[in-house]
Structure formats: C-alpha cells, structure tokens
C-alpha positions in Angstrom: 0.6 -54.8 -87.0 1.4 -53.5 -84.0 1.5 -53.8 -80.1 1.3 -50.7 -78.8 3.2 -49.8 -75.0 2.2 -46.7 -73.9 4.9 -44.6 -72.5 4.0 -41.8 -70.0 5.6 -39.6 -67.8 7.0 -42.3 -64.9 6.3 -45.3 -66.6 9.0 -47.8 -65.8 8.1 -50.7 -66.8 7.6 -50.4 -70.4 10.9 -52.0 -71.7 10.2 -54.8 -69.6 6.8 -55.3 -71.3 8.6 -54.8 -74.6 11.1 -57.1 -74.6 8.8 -60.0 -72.6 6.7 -59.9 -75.9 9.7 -59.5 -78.4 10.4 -63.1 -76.6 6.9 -64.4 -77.3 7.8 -62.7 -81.5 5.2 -60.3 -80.8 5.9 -57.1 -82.8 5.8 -54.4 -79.8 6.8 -50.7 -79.8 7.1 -48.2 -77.3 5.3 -45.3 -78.2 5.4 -42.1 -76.0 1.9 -40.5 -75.4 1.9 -37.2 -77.2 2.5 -38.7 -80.2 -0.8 -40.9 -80.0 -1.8 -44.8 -81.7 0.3 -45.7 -84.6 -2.1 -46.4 -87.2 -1.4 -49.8 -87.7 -2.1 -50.6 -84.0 -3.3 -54.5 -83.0 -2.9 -54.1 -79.6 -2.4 -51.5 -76.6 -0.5 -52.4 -73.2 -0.3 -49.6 -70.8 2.4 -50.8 -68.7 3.4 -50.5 -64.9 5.3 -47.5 -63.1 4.1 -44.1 -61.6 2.9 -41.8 -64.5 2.7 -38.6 -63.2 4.4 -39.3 -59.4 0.4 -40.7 -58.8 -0.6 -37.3 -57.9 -4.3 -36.6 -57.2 -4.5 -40.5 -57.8 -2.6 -43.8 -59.2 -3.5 -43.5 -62.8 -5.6 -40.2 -62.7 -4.0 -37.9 -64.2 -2.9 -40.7 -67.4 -6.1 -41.7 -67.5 -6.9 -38.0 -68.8 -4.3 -37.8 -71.1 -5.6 -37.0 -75.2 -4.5 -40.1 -76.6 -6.9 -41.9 -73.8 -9.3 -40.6 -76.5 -7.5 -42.7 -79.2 -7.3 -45.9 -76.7 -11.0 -46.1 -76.2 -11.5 -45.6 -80.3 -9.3 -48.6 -80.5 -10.6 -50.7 -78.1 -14.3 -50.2 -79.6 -12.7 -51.2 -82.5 -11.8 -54.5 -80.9 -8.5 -53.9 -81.0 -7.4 -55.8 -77.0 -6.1 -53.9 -74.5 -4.2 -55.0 -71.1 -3.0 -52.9 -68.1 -0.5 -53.9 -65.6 -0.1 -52.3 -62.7 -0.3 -48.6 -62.8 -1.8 -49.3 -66.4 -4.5 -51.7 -64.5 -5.1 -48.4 -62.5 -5.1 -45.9 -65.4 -7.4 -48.5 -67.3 -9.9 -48.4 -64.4 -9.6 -44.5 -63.8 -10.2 -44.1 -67.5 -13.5 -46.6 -67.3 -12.2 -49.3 -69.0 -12.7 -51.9 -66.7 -14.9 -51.2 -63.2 -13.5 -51.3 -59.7 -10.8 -49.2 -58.3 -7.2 -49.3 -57.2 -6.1 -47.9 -53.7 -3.9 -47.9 -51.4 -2.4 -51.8 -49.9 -4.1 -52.6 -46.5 -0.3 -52.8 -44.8 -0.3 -48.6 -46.6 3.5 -50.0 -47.6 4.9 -50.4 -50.8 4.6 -54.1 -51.5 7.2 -56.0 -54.1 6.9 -59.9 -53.9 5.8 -63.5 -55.3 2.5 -64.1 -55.2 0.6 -66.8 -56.6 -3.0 -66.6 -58.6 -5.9 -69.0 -59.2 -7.6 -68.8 -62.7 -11.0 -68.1 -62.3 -11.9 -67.6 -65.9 -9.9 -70.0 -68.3 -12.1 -68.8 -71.2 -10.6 -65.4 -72.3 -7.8 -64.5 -74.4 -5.8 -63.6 -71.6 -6.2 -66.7 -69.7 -6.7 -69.2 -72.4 -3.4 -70.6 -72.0 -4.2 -71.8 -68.4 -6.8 -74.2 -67.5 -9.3 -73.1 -64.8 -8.3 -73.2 -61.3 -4.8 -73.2 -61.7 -2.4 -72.0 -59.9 0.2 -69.4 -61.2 3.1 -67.4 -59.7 3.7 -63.9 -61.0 5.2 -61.0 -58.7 3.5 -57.6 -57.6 5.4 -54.3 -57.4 2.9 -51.6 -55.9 1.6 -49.6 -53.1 -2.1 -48.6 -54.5 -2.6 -52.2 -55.4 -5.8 -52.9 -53.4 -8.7 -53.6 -55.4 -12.1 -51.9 -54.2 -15.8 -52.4 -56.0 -19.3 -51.9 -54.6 -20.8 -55.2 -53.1 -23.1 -55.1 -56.2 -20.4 -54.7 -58.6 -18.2 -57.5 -57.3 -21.7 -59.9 -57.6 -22.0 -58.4 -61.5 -18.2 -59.6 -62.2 -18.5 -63.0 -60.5 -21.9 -63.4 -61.9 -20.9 -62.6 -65.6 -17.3 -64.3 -65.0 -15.2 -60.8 -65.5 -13.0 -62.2 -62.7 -9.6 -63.5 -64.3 -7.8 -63.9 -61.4 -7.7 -64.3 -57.7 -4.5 -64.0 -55.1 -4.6 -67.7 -53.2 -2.0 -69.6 -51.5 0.3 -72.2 -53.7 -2.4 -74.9 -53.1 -5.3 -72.3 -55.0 -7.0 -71.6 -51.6 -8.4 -68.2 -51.7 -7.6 -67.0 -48.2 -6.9 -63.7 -46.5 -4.3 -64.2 -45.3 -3.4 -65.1 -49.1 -4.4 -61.8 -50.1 -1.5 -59.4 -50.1 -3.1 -55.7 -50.2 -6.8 -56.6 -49.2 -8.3 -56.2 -52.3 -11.7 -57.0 -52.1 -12.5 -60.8 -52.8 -8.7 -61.1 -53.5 -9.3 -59.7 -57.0 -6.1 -59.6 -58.6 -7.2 -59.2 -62.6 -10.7 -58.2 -64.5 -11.9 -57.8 -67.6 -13.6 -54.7 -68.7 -17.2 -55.1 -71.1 -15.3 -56.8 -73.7 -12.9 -60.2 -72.9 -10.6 -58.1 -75.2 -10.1 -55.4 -72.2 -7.9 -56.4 -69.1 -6.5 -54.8 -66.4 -5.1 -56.7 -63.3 -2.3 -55.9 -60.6 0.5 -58.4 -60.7 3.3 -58.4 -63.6 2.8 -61.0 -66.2 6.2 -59.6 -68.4 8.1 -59.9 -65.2 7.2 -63.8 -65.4 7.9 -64.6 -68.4 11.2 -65.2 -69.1 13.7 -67.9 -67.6 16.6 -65.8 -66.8 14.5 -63.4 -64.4 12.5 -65.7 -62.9 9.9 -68.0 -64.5 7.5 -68.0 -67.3 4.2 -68.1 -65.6 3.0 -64.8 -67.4 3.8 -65.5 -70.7 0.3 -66.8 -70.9 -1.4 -63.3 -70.3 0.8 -62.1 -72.7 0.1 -64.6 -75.4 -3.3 -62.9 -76.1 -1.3 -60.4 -78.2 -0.1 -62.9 -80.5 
C-alpha cells in the first residue's frame, strides 16, 4: 500500500513530503503525473511548489491534468487525499474541496511561522490534536489567500469542514493574525468527505526536529 506524491511540472516540495512520511514509516513514493495512480495506491498527497510557473492560475492548469481523472476515482473510492500548498490550490481548482486560493493581501511572496488553531479535532487529519490548540507550521506562498462566498464560508463552519484557522500563539483568531487575508483566517478545509484535505501551511516542513519542529506530523499521521 501506497502513499502516492504527485510530481508535476514545478513541484518542489515533493521530497520534502516524502521523506517527512518515510519518518512517520509511512510507505510513500513519488510518482510523476503521466504515468498515473500506482494501483496499489492508499493515499494521494499533491504536494507544494508551482506546477506549471501558475500560469492562467495557481493550480489550474494541474488541476486539468489526465491523471486528475484517476485522483477523483480514488478518492470516491475512499482512498484520503491532502493538498499542501500549491496541491491545496490544485485540489480546490480540481473541485475537491470548495473555496479558492489567490493572491496574499500584502500581493508578496510570503515565507514564515505561523501558528493555527484547531477548529475540528474530529478528522483524520487533525485527530492527533485536541480542539483549540495551538500549532506552529510555516507557509511558503504568494496565492495563499483563501476566498469563499459568504454562504459557503456559513456551510463549512456550519458542517465543521473548517480544520484550521491562522491565530496568534495564544489561539486568538485576529487579523492582524491572519497572514494573507484569507477569508475568516481559513488556513485548512476538508472537502465532502473528512478523507479530502487541502489547507495552505506545510505540515512535512514541521515535522521533523532537525528542520524545525514536529508540529505537522499530526496532519500527516492520517496516512498511516
């Protein structure tokens, strides 16, 4: 069984994603998109980067890609899917999840520590956390800003899709907390299964001591 880390065109971050699972003894491979799902696939992880320059849009042209086609046959299959980063923004150009990604209020590429509050402890991406805490885990983008109708934001909070929100160390959800104006600091969703997830910050870049904390290994536990 098989992790899946979809490799496109300007992906860069898929080695990271490899090796943070390899730590966690998740059995992870890189596969490169023309050459599709392997069939023994038990998870997919479409990591950060900029596949395709993000021409047209972040994610647009990857989200298009054939073997999208096997992604969503997987994932109705149940098989659990996460996107980071570019991969949260291919994910929501493809329809996985709702919501968009654009461009950072400050329009500047933004690459920092920032800290989450758990809004939903009750998926497999956060059950490793308890509700309401706080986690540090870095961002690397410059289309990071989260946008959703006023209606669709009440349909996640109302159905807890919400995984996690940009705060301040203490958990206060603030603006001045929220690092790219993404509409009510939305930093992770789930799409209309708990086995989908997309969200902006990099989990496998928090995971392992030597490069700076372990925070994400929770998200990434779900693949285990």
């Amino acid at each position: 069984m098989t992790v899946a880390i979809l490799r496109f065109g300007g992906s860069n971050c898929d080695r990271d994603a490899e090796r943070a699972l390899s730590h966690l003894d998740v059995d992870a491979e890189i596969v490169w998109h023309e050459d599709g799902l392997p069939e023994d696939v038990s998870g997919v992880m479409l990591p950060g980067g900029f596949s395709y320059g993000d021409y047209l849009r972040a994610g647009a042209i990857a989200a298009n890609s054939p073997v999208m086609a096997d992604v969503r046959d997987a994932v109705a299959d149940g098989v659990p899917l996460l996107g980071v980063c570019n991969g949260a923004q291919i994910g929501c150009e493809a329809g996985l999840t709702p919501g968009a990604f654009t461009v950072n209020r400050s329009a500047r590429f933004q690459c920092e520590h920032v800290f989450l509050r758990v809004e939903n402890a009750d998926t497999p991406w956060t059950s490793a956390y308890d509700e309401g805490e706080v986690v540090e885990i870095p961002i690397a983008h410059g289309e990071g800003r989260f946008e959703i109708t006023d209606d669709g934001l009440a349909t996640l909070e109302n159905e807890d899709r919400i995984l996690f929100r940009y705060c301040d160390e203490d958990g206060r959800v603030t603006d001045a907390a929220n690092p790219n104006g993404s509409k009510g600091n939305v930093a992770g969703v789930l799409g209309d299964t708990e086995r989908v997830a997309v969200m902006m910050p990099h989990p496998e870049r928090a995971s392992l001591p030597d490069i700076g904390g372990t925070d994400g290994q929770g998200v990434l536990r779900a693949f285990a």
